[in-house]
Structures are given as C-alpha cells and as structure tokens.
GUKOLVEX-438657 format. One record per residue (C-alpha): x, y, z. Coordinates in steps of 0.02 Angstrom, whole numbers, plus 32768, in hexadecimal, padded with zeros to 4 digits. Example, Ala and Ser with C-alpha at 12.3 -4.5 7.8 and 13.67 -1.06 7.14 Angstrom:
! GUKOLVEX-438657
82677F1F8186
82AC7FCB8165
END
This chain:
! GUKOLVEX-438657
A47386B7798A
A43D8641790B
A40D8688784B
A38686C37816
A31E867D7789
A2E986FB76F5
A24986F376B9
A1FB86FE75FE
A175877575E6
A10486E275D4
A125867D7680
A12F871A76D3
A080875776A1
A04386C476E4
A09586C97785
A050877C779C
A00C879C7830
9F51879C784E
9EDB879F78D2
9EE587177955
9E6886B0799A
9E3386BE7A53
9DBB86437A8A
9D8D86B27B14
9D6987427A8C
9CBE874D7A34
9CC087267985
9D0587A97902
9D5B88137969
9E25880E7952
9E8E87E279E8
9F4287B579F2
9FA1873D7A4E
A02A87687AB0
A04386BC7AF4
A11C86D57AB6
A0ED87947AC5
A09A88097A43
A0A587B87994
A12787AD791A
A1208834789A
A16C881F77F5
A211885D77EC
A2248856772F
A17888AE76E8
A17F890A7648
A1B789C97653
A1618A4F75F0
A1F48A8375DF
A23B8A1A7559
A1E18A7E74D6
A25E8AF674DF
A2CA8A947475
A2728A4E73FF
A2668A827347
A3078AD17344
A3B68AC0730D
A4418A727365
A4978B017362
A40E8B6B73C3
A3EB8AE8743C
A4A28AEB745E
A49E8BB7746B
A4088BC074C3
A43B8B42754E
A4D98BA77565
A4768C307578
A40A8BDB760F
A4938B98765C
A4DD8C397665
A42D8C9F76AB
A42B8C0E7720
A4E18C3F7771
A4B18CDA777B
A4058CC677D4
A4818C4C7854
A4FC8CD1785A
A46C8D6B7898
A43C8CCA78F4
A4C38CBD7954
A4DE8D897957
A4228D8179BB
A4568CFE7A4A
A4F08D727A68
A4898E0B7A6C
A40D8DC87AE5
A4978D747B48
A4EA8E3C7B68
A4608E767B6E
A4198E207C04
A4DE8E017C4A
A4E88ECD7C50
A4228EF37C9C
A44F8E7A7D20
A5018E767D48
A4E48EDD7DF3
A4788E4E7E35
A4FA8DBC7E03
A5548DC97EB1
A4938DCD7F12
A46A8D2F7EA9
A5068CB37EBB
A4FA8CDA7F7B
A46C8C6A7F81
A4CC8BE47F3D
A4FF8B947FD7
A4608B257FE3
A4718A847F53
A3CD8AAB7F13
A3DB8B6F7F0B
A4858B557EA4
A42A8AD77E27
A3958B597E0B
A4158BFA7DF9
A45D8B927D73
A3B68B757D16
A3838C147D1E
A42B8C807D02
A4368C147C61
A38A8C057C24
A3918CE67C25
A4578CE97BE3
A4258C527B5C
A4C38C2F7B80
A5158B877BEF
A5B38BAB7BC9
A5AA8C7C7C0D
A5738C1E7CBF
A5EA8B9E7CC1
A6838C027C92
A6548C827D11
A62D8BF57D95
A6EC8BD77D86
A7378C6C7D88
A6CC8C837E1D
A7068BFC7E68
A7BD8C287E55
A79D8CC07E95
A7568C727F39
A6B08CBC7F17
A6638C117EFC
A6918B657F57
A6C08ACE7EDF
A6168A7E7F34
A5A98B217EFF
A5E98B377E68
A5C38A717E35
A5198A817E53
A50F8B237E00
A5588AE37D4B
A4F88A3D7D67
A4608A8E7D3E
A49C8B1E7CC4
A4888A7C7C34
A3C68AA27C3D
A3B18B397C53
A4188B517B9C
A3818ACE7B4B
A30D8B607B64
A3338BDA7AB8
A3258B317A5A
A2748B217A94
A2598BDE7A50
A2B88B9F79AA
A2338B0A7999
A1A58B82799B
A1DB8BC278FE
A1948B2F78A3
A0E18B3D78F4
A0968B537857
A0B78AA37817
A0858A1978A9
A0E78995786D
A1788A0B7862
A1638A53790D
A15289B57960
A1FF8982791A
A2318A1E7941
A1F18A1979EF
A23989617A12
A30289A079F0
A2E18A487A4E
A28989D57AE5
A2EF893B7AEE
A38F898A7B2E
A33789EB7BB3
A2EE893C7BE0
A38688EF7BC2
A3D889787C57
A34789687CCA
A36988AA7CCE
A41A88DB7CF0
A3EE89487D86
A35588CF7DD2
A3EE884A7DD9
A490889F7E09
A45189317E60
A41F88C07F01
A4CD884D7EF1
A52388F47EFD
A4D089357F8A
A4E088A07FF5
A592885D7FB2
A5C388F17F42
A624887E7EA7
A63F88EF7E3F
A68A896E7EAF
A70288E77EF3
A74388A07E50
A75B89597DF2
A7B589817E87
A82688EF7E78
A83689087DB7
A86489BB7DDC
A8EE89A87E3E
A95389547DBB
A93889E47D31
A9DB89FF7CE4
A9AB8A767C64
A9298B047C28
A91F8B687B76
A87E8BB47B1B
A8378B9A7A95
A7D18C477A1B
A7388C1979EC
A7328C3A792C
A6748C627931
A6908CDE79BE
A7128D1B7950
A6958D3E78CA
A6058D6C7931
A6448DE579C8
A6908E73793A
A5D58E96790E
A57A8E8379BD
A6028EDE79F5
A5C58F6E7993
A5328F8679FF
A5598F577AAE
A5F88EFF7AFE
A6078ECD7BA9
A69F8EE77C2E
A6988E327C68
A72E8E637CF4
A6CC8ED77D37
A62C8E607D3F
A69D8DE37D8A
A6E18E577E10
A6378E837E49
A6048DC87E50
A6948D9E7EB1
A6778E2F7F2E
A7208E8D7EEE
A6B98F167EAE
A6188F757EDA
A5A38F8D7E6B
A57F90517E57
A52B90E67DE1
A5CD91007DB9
A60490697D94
A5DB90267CDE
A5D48F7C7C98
A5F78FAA7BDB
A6A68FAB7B94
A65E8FEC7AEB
A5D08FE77A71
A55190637A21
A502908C7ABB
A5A890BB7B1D
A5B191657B71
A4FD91887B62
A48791B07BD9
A41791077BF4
A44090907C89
A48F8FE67C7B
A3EB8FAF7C96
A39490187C15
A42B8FE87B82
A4128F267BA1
A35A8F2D7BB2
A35D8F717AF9
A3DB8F0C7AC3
A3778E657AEE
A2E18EBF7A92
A3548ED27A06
A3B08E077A26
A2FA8DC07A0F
A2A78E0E7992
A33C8DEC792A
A3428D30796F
A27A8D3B7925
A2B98D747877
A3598D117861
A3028C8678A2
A2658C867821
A2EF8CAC7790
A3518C1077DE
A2C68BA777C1
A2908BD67715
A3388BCD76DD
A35A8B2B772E
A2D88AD976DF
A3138B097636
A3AA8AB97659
A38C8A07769B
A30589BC7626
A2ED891575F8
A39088D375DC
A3F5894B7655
A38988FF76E0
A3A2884576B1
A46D887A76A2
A46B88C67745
A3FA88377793
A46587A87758
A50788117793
A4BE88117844
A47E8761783F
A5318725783B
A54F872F78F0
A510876E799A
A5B7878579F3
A5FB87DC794C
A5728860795F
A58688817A23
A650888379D4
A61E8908794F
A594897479CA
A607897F7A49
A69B89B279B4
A6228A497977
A5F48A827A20
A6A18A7C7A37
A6E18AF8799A
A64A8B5879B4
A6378B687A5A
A5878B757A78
A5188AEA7A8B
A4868B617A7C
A4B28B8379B7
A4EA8AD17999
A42B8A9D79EB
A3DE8B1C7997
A40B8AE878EB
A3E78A4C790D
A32B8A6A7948
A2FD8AA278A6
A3538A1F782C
A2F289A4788D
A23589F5787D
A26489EF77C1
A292893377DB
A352894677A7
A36688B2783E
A2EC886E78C6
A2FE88777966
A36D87D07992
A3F388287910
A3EB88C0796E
A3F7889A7A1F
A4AE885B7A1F
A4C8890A79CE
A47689497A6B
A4D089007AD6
A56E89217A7D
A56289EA7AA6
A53889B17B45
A60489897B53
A62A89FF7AC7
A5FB8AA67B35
A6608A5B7BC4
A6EC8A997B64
A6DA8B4C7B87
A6D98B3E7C40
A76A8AB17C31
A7CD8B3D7BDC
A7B38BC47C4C
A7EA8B607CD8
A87E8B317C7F
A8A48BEB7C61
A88A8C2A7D1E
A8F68BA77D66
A8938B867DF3
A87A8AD17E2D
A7DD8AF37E72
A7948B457DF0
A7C98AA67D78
A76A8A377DD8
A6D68A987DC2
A6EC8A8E7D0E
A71F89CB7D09
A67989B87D87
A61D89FA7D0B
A66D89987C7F
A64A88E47CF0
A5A189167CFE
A566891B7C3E
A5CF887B7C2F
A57688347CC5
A4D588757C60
A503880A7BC9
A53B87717C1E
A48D87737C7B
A422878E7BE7
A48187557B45
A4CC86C37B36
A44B86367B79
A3A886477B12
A32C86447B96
A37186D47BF4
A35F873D7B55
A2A0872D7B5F
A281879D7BF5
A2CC88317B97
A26F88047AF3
A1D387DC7B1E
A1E0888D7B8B
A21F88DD7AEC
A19588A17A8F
A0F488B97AE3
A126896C7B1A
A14189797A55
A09789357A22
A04889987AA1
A0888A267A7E
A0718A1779C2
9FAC89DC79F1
9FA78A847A5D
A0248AF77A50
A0058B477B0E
A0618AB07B52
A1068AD27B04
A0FC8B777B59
A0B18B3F7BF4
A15A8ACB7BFE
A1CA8B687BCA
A1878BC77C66
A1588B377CDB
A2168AE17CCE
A2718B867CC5
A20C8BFF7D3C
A1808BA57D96
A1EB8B157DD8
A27A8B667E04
A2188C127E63
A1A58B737EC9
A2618B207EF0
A2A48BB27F21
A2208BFC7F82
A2138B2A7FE5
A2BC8B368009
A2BE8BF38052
A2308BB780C1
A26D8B0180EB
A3048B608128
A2CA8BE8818F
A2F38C13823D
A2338C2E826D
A1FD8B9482A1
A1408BD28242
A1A18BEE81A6
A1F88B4C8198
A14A8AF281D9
A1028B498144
A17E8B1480D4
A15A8A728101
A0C48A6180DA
A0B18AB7803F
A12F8A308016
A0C489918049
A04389EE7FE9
A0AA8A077F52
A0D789447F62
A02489027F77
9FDC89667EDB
A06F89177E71
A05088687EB8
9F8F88957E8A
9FA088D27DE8
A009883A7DAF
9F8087CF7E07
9EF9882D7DB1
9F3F882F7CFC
9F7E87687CFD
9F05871D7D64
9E6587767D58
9E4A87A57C9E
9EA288547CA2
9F0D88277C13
9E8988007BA1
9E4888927BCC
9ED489097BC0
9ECF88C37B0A
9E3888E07AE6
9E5189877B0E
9EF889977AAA
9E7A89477A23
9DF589DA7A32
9E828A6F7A25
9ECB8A3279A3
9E2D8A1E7938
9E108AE5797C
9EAD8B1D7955
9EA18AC67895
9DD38B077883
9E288BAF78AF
9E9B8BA9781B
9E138B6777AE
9DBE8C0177B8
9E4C8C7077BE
9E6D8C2A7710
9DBF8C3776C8
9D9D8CDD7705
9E4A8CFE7694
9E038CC0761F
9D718D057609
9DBE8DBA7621
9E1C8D8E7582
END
C-alpha cells in the first residue's frame, strides 16, 4: 500500500468536498457522484477538540492527556467487560438449543448461516469456532460441517462493529468513517464466502489441504489470553458459564434438563430464575453497558488523538500494507478477539486517526489473528480432525486476503461496497440498520427457509421451494437492471438527498427551539 500524502490546512480546504454536478440533475440541487463510489471525505478535518489544549501549560497538557488516556482504557476495559456479558448471557439462555441447531449443519448452506447467526448473537467468532472443534473431536461435527460452519462465523463477528459505528451518528463525516471500517470487513468476508463457498462445495480445498496439514501436527500447547485474564475476574462476578456442560449437551453426551444448570458461578447462582431468565438479564445488562462505555470511549478517544496524534498514527500506518495485516493479525492474536480489536478501530477512524486504505490491512489482519484461538484449541484436544477444522479456517482468511489484497483492482469490490453502504447510511441512517438486520436475519431466515423447502420429501414442498427461488433470482436480476440501467440510481440518490436534508431541518429546529427556551 503506497503512502499517503498529508495535507495543509490550506490544500485541504480546497479539496473539500462539495456538491457534484449531474447533468441529468436540475440546476441547484446537490448530487454526488459515485462514479469510484460515494466521495472521498476528508480524512484530516480540524477537530473541536483541539481546544482542549490550548492556553495551558505544558505541564497540564501533559497531566490532562494522562488523564484521557487513562478514562479511555477504562471505557475499553467496561468495553470489553459488555461483549463478555452479552456473550454469557446469550451462551447460557440458549445453551439447551445448541445440540437442535448444529444438527442442521449437515447441508453446506445451513452450516454457513448457523455460523452467521451463532456469532452475530455471541459477538463472538472465536466462542463458535473453538466450540466447532471441540465438537468436532468429539464426533459431534464432521471435518466437512464444521468447515462451513467457521467459514462464515468471520461475518457474523462484523456485526457489534456496525452497533459501535452508530455511536458517532451525531457527526456525518464521523459516522461515515466510522461506518466504512465497521462495513468493509463484513464486505471483505462476504467476498470471501461468494468465492470459496462454491469451490468448497464442488471440490472442497480447504477441507483437503487442512486435512493433509493435520496429519503432520507434531505438537500442541496454549496460550492465556492476558485480556481474558483481566476481564473474566469481574464478569465472572455476575454470571459464569459451565462450558463442559454446554459442550456435553451439544455433543449429545448430556441432556439438557430443569435440573441441569449451565452456571458454574456468578451473582445469580442458586437463585430461583431460569437459565433463560439469568442470561436474558444479563444481555440487558451487556448492552446497556456496551451503550455507556461506548459513548465514554468515544469522548475520550477524541481527546486523545488530535491533530498531531492523528498525523503520527497516519504516517505509522502508511509505512506498509503487509506490516499492518502483520500487526492486526499480532493484536488479534494477544487479545484474542477480533471483535475488540475491530471495535477500537471503528471509532479511531470516524475521528480520522487513519482512512480506510490504512485500515483494511488491519482488517484483514484479525481476520488471521482470531484464527489463533481455534488453532490453539485444536492443538490442546489432540484431535487431528478437529485441527483441520481450525487450519480450514485459518486457509480460508488467507485465501480471503490473497483474493482481495494484494492486486489493486481486486481491492475495489470491497471498497467501493464499503463505501457506498457508508455514505448511505450516513445520508440516511435506516440503511445501516436495514443492512444489520437484512445480512444477519433476513438473508439467512429466506436461506434457510429455501433450503428446508428445496429439500423436502413432498414433491409440493420442494416445487415450492423452487420457485420462490426463481422468484427470488428474477427480482435480484431486476433490481440490478432497474437501478443501473433505468435511472434507479439517480433516484435512490435523490432520495438519500431528501432524508438527509430532513434529518438536518430536524436538528435545525431542535436547536432553535433550545434556544429559544433559554
């Protein structure tokens, strides 16, 4: 990835962006060009922020930047806390159903959308891959189901980074940063799947060379997360799970009863309330602490990289491509959670600490860094089978990257993707959550529900299916059709055009009716 060029206050406030022309457009009314996708915003405007440091001593600058820095670890650390909540939380209300929803795992496509899904509630890829092996070794998954399974667990992790981006809404340039980190690696994984998913159906790659690789493991160890280390002592104070037993009742070792109970300790241990009542609460409790931590986050964050932090940091990741997907993939690693590593990274770019080129390396670097865990649990059970599901899913991210990295042009797709679902959403802020629901529960019920009817044993059902699917096909072929070739883009933007000028007349007179209170 080639430098960047920083710009002086001057060139850059010429190369601003402002309304483009459309000759199709009537005259006066702003339109944008999205000829190379929506347009480039500017990565290195001034921050109101830098008045926080002016007019004072060295010596308080230096204090009060300590003092940030250290509210801003904090906010990461209750963070962090939040994702592990809601992660228990959901693992204990629906550990029962685990073994009912692997068992439809033996169909490709029902494997890829448990992955999404299981992920996208858990916010965690790394919970569903390491249990995806130690299902596997168990014989409770085949090395072939359990492939598909982690193959999609990379996107359905990209989903809390979406949330994270919507903590910026207020500012539109910051949100559409924002929103172009949190979107381009579930682009970047969507790619991944359109591509490899068929070439492992039909010829099944990655399953053959993990399985090869696997049979010449020599060793295993583990490896202690240090931020688990940090952050399981206080979750642990409200609710910790017995993973064994949610592991023998996946694998069909143990049935799932009253009397059986999923917690191993916690606040809410030897009271009354169901598994299903303790982790409904605590995922009330995960998110609106994600909300808090996440608006402190921000604030603090921005008090931290101003001005000259930003063009450090920049010119850091400018150095290299390969050295970021070297130092994403190293975090992920130590950490062991892409989801935090993404997460902090969605909001340093809506406040412009590095575009999205710089970033997308680093995207693709946790990618490989979260194969770790499942590499490592493999290692520790032993089991050659269950090692080839982790080394599958460790060929597929680097499959991902050699796809869509190094040559230029094939980095477009997932840009250009990245960005106009960024712009949108930042035009109309309905889109980023129609995405959220349409990628993570629309698509995958419509898949699911195809694929139960394609393969019915009523010949009316599977007729049905059918059709619905040539249906499904033809509106897709028709929308593209209607939106390139018969003026629906210009009129989608338009439209983005019109909310947007709502959305800012409705602030307008938020603020004047303030006012005029006062």
């Amino acid at each position: 990835m080639g430098a960047i060029t920083l710009l002086s206050p001057d060139t850059y406030n010429k190369l601003k962006v402002s309304n483009f022309s459309d000759s199709s457009s009537d005259a006066g009314t702003p339109h944008y060009s999205f000829d190379k996708g929506p347009f480039e915003i500017d990565y290195y405007d001034e921050d109101d922020d830098e008045v926080t440091y002016t007019g004072h001593s060295l010596l308080h600058n230096i204090l009060l930047g300590l003092f940030y820095f250290v509210a801003m670890l904090a906010a990461l650390y209750f963070f962090m806390v939040a994702v592990k909540f809601i992660e228990s939380g959901f693992t204990v209300a629906l550990g029962c159903d685990a073994k009912r929803a692997f068992t439809i795992a033996d169909n490709p496509l029902a494997g890829l959308v448990l992955g999404l899904v299981s992920t996208a509630l858990l916010h965690s890829s790394s919970t569903i891959t390491s249990t995806t092996v130690a299902l596997v070794a168990t014989q409770g998954l085949t090395i072939r189901q359990g492939v598909f399974i982690v193959m999609r667990a990379n996107i359905g992790t990209c989903v809390t980074c979406i949330v994270v981006a919507f903590g910026q809404i207020q500012t539109r340039s910051r949100f559409q940063r924002a929103m172009e980190t949190a979107t381009v690696h579930t682009i970047f994984n969507l790619w991944s799947v359109f591509v490899m998913f068929p070439l492992e159906v039909i010829f099944h790659p990655l399953e053959k060379l993990s399985v090869m690789m696997s049979n010449a493991k020599t060793s295993s160890g583990s490896f202690a997360s240090p931020v688990d280390a940090v952050v399981k002592p206080f979750a642990n104070l409200l609710i910790r799970v017995d993973t064994q037993t949610i592991l023998d009742i996946t694998s069909g070792t143990k049935e799932c009863t009253s009397e059986v109970s999923l917690l191993s300790g916690g606040a809410f241990e030897g009271t009354s309330l169901s598994d299903g009542q303790i982790g409904a609460i605590v995922v009330v409790i995960g998110f609106l602490m994600l909300a808090a931590s996440l608006i402190w986050f921000i604030q603090m964050l921005a008090k931290v990289f101003l001005g000259p932090t930003k063009v450090l940091v920049s010119r850091m990741l400018a150095f290299n491509g390969y050295v970021n997907i070297l130092a994403g993939a190293s975090i992920t690693f130590v950490v062991q959670s892409s989801t935090v590593v993404t997460c902090t990274f969605t909001p340093m770019a809506g406040l412009g600490v590095f575009t999205l080129e710089q970033v997308y390396p680093l995207i693709l670097g946790t990618n490989l860094g979260t194969c770790g865990t499942a590499l490592l649990a493999s290692l520790v059970v032993g089991d050659k089978q269950a090692v080839a599901v982790a080394l599958a899913h460790l060929w597929f991210n680097i499959s991902g990257i050699i796809l869509f990295y190094p040559i230029p042009f094939m980095r477009r797709p997932v840009l250009s993707w990245a960005r106009s679902i960024a712009f949108f959403s930042a035009s109309w802020a309905a889109v980023g959550v129609f995405f959220i629901f349409g990628t993570y529960l629309v698509l995958p019920g419509m898949l699911i529900g195809l694929e139960q009817l394609c393969t019915a044993s009523k010949t009316g059902l599977k007729t049905l299916g059918y059709i619905l699917s040539g249906i499904g096909g033809a509106l897709v072929v028709c929308g593209f059709f209607w939106y390139y070739a018969r003026g629906g883009r210009h009129r989608w933007h338009i439209l983005l055009e019109h909310k947007y000028a709502d959305r800012e007349e409705r602030r307008r007179r938020e603020e004047t009716a303030m006012l005029s209170e006062l």
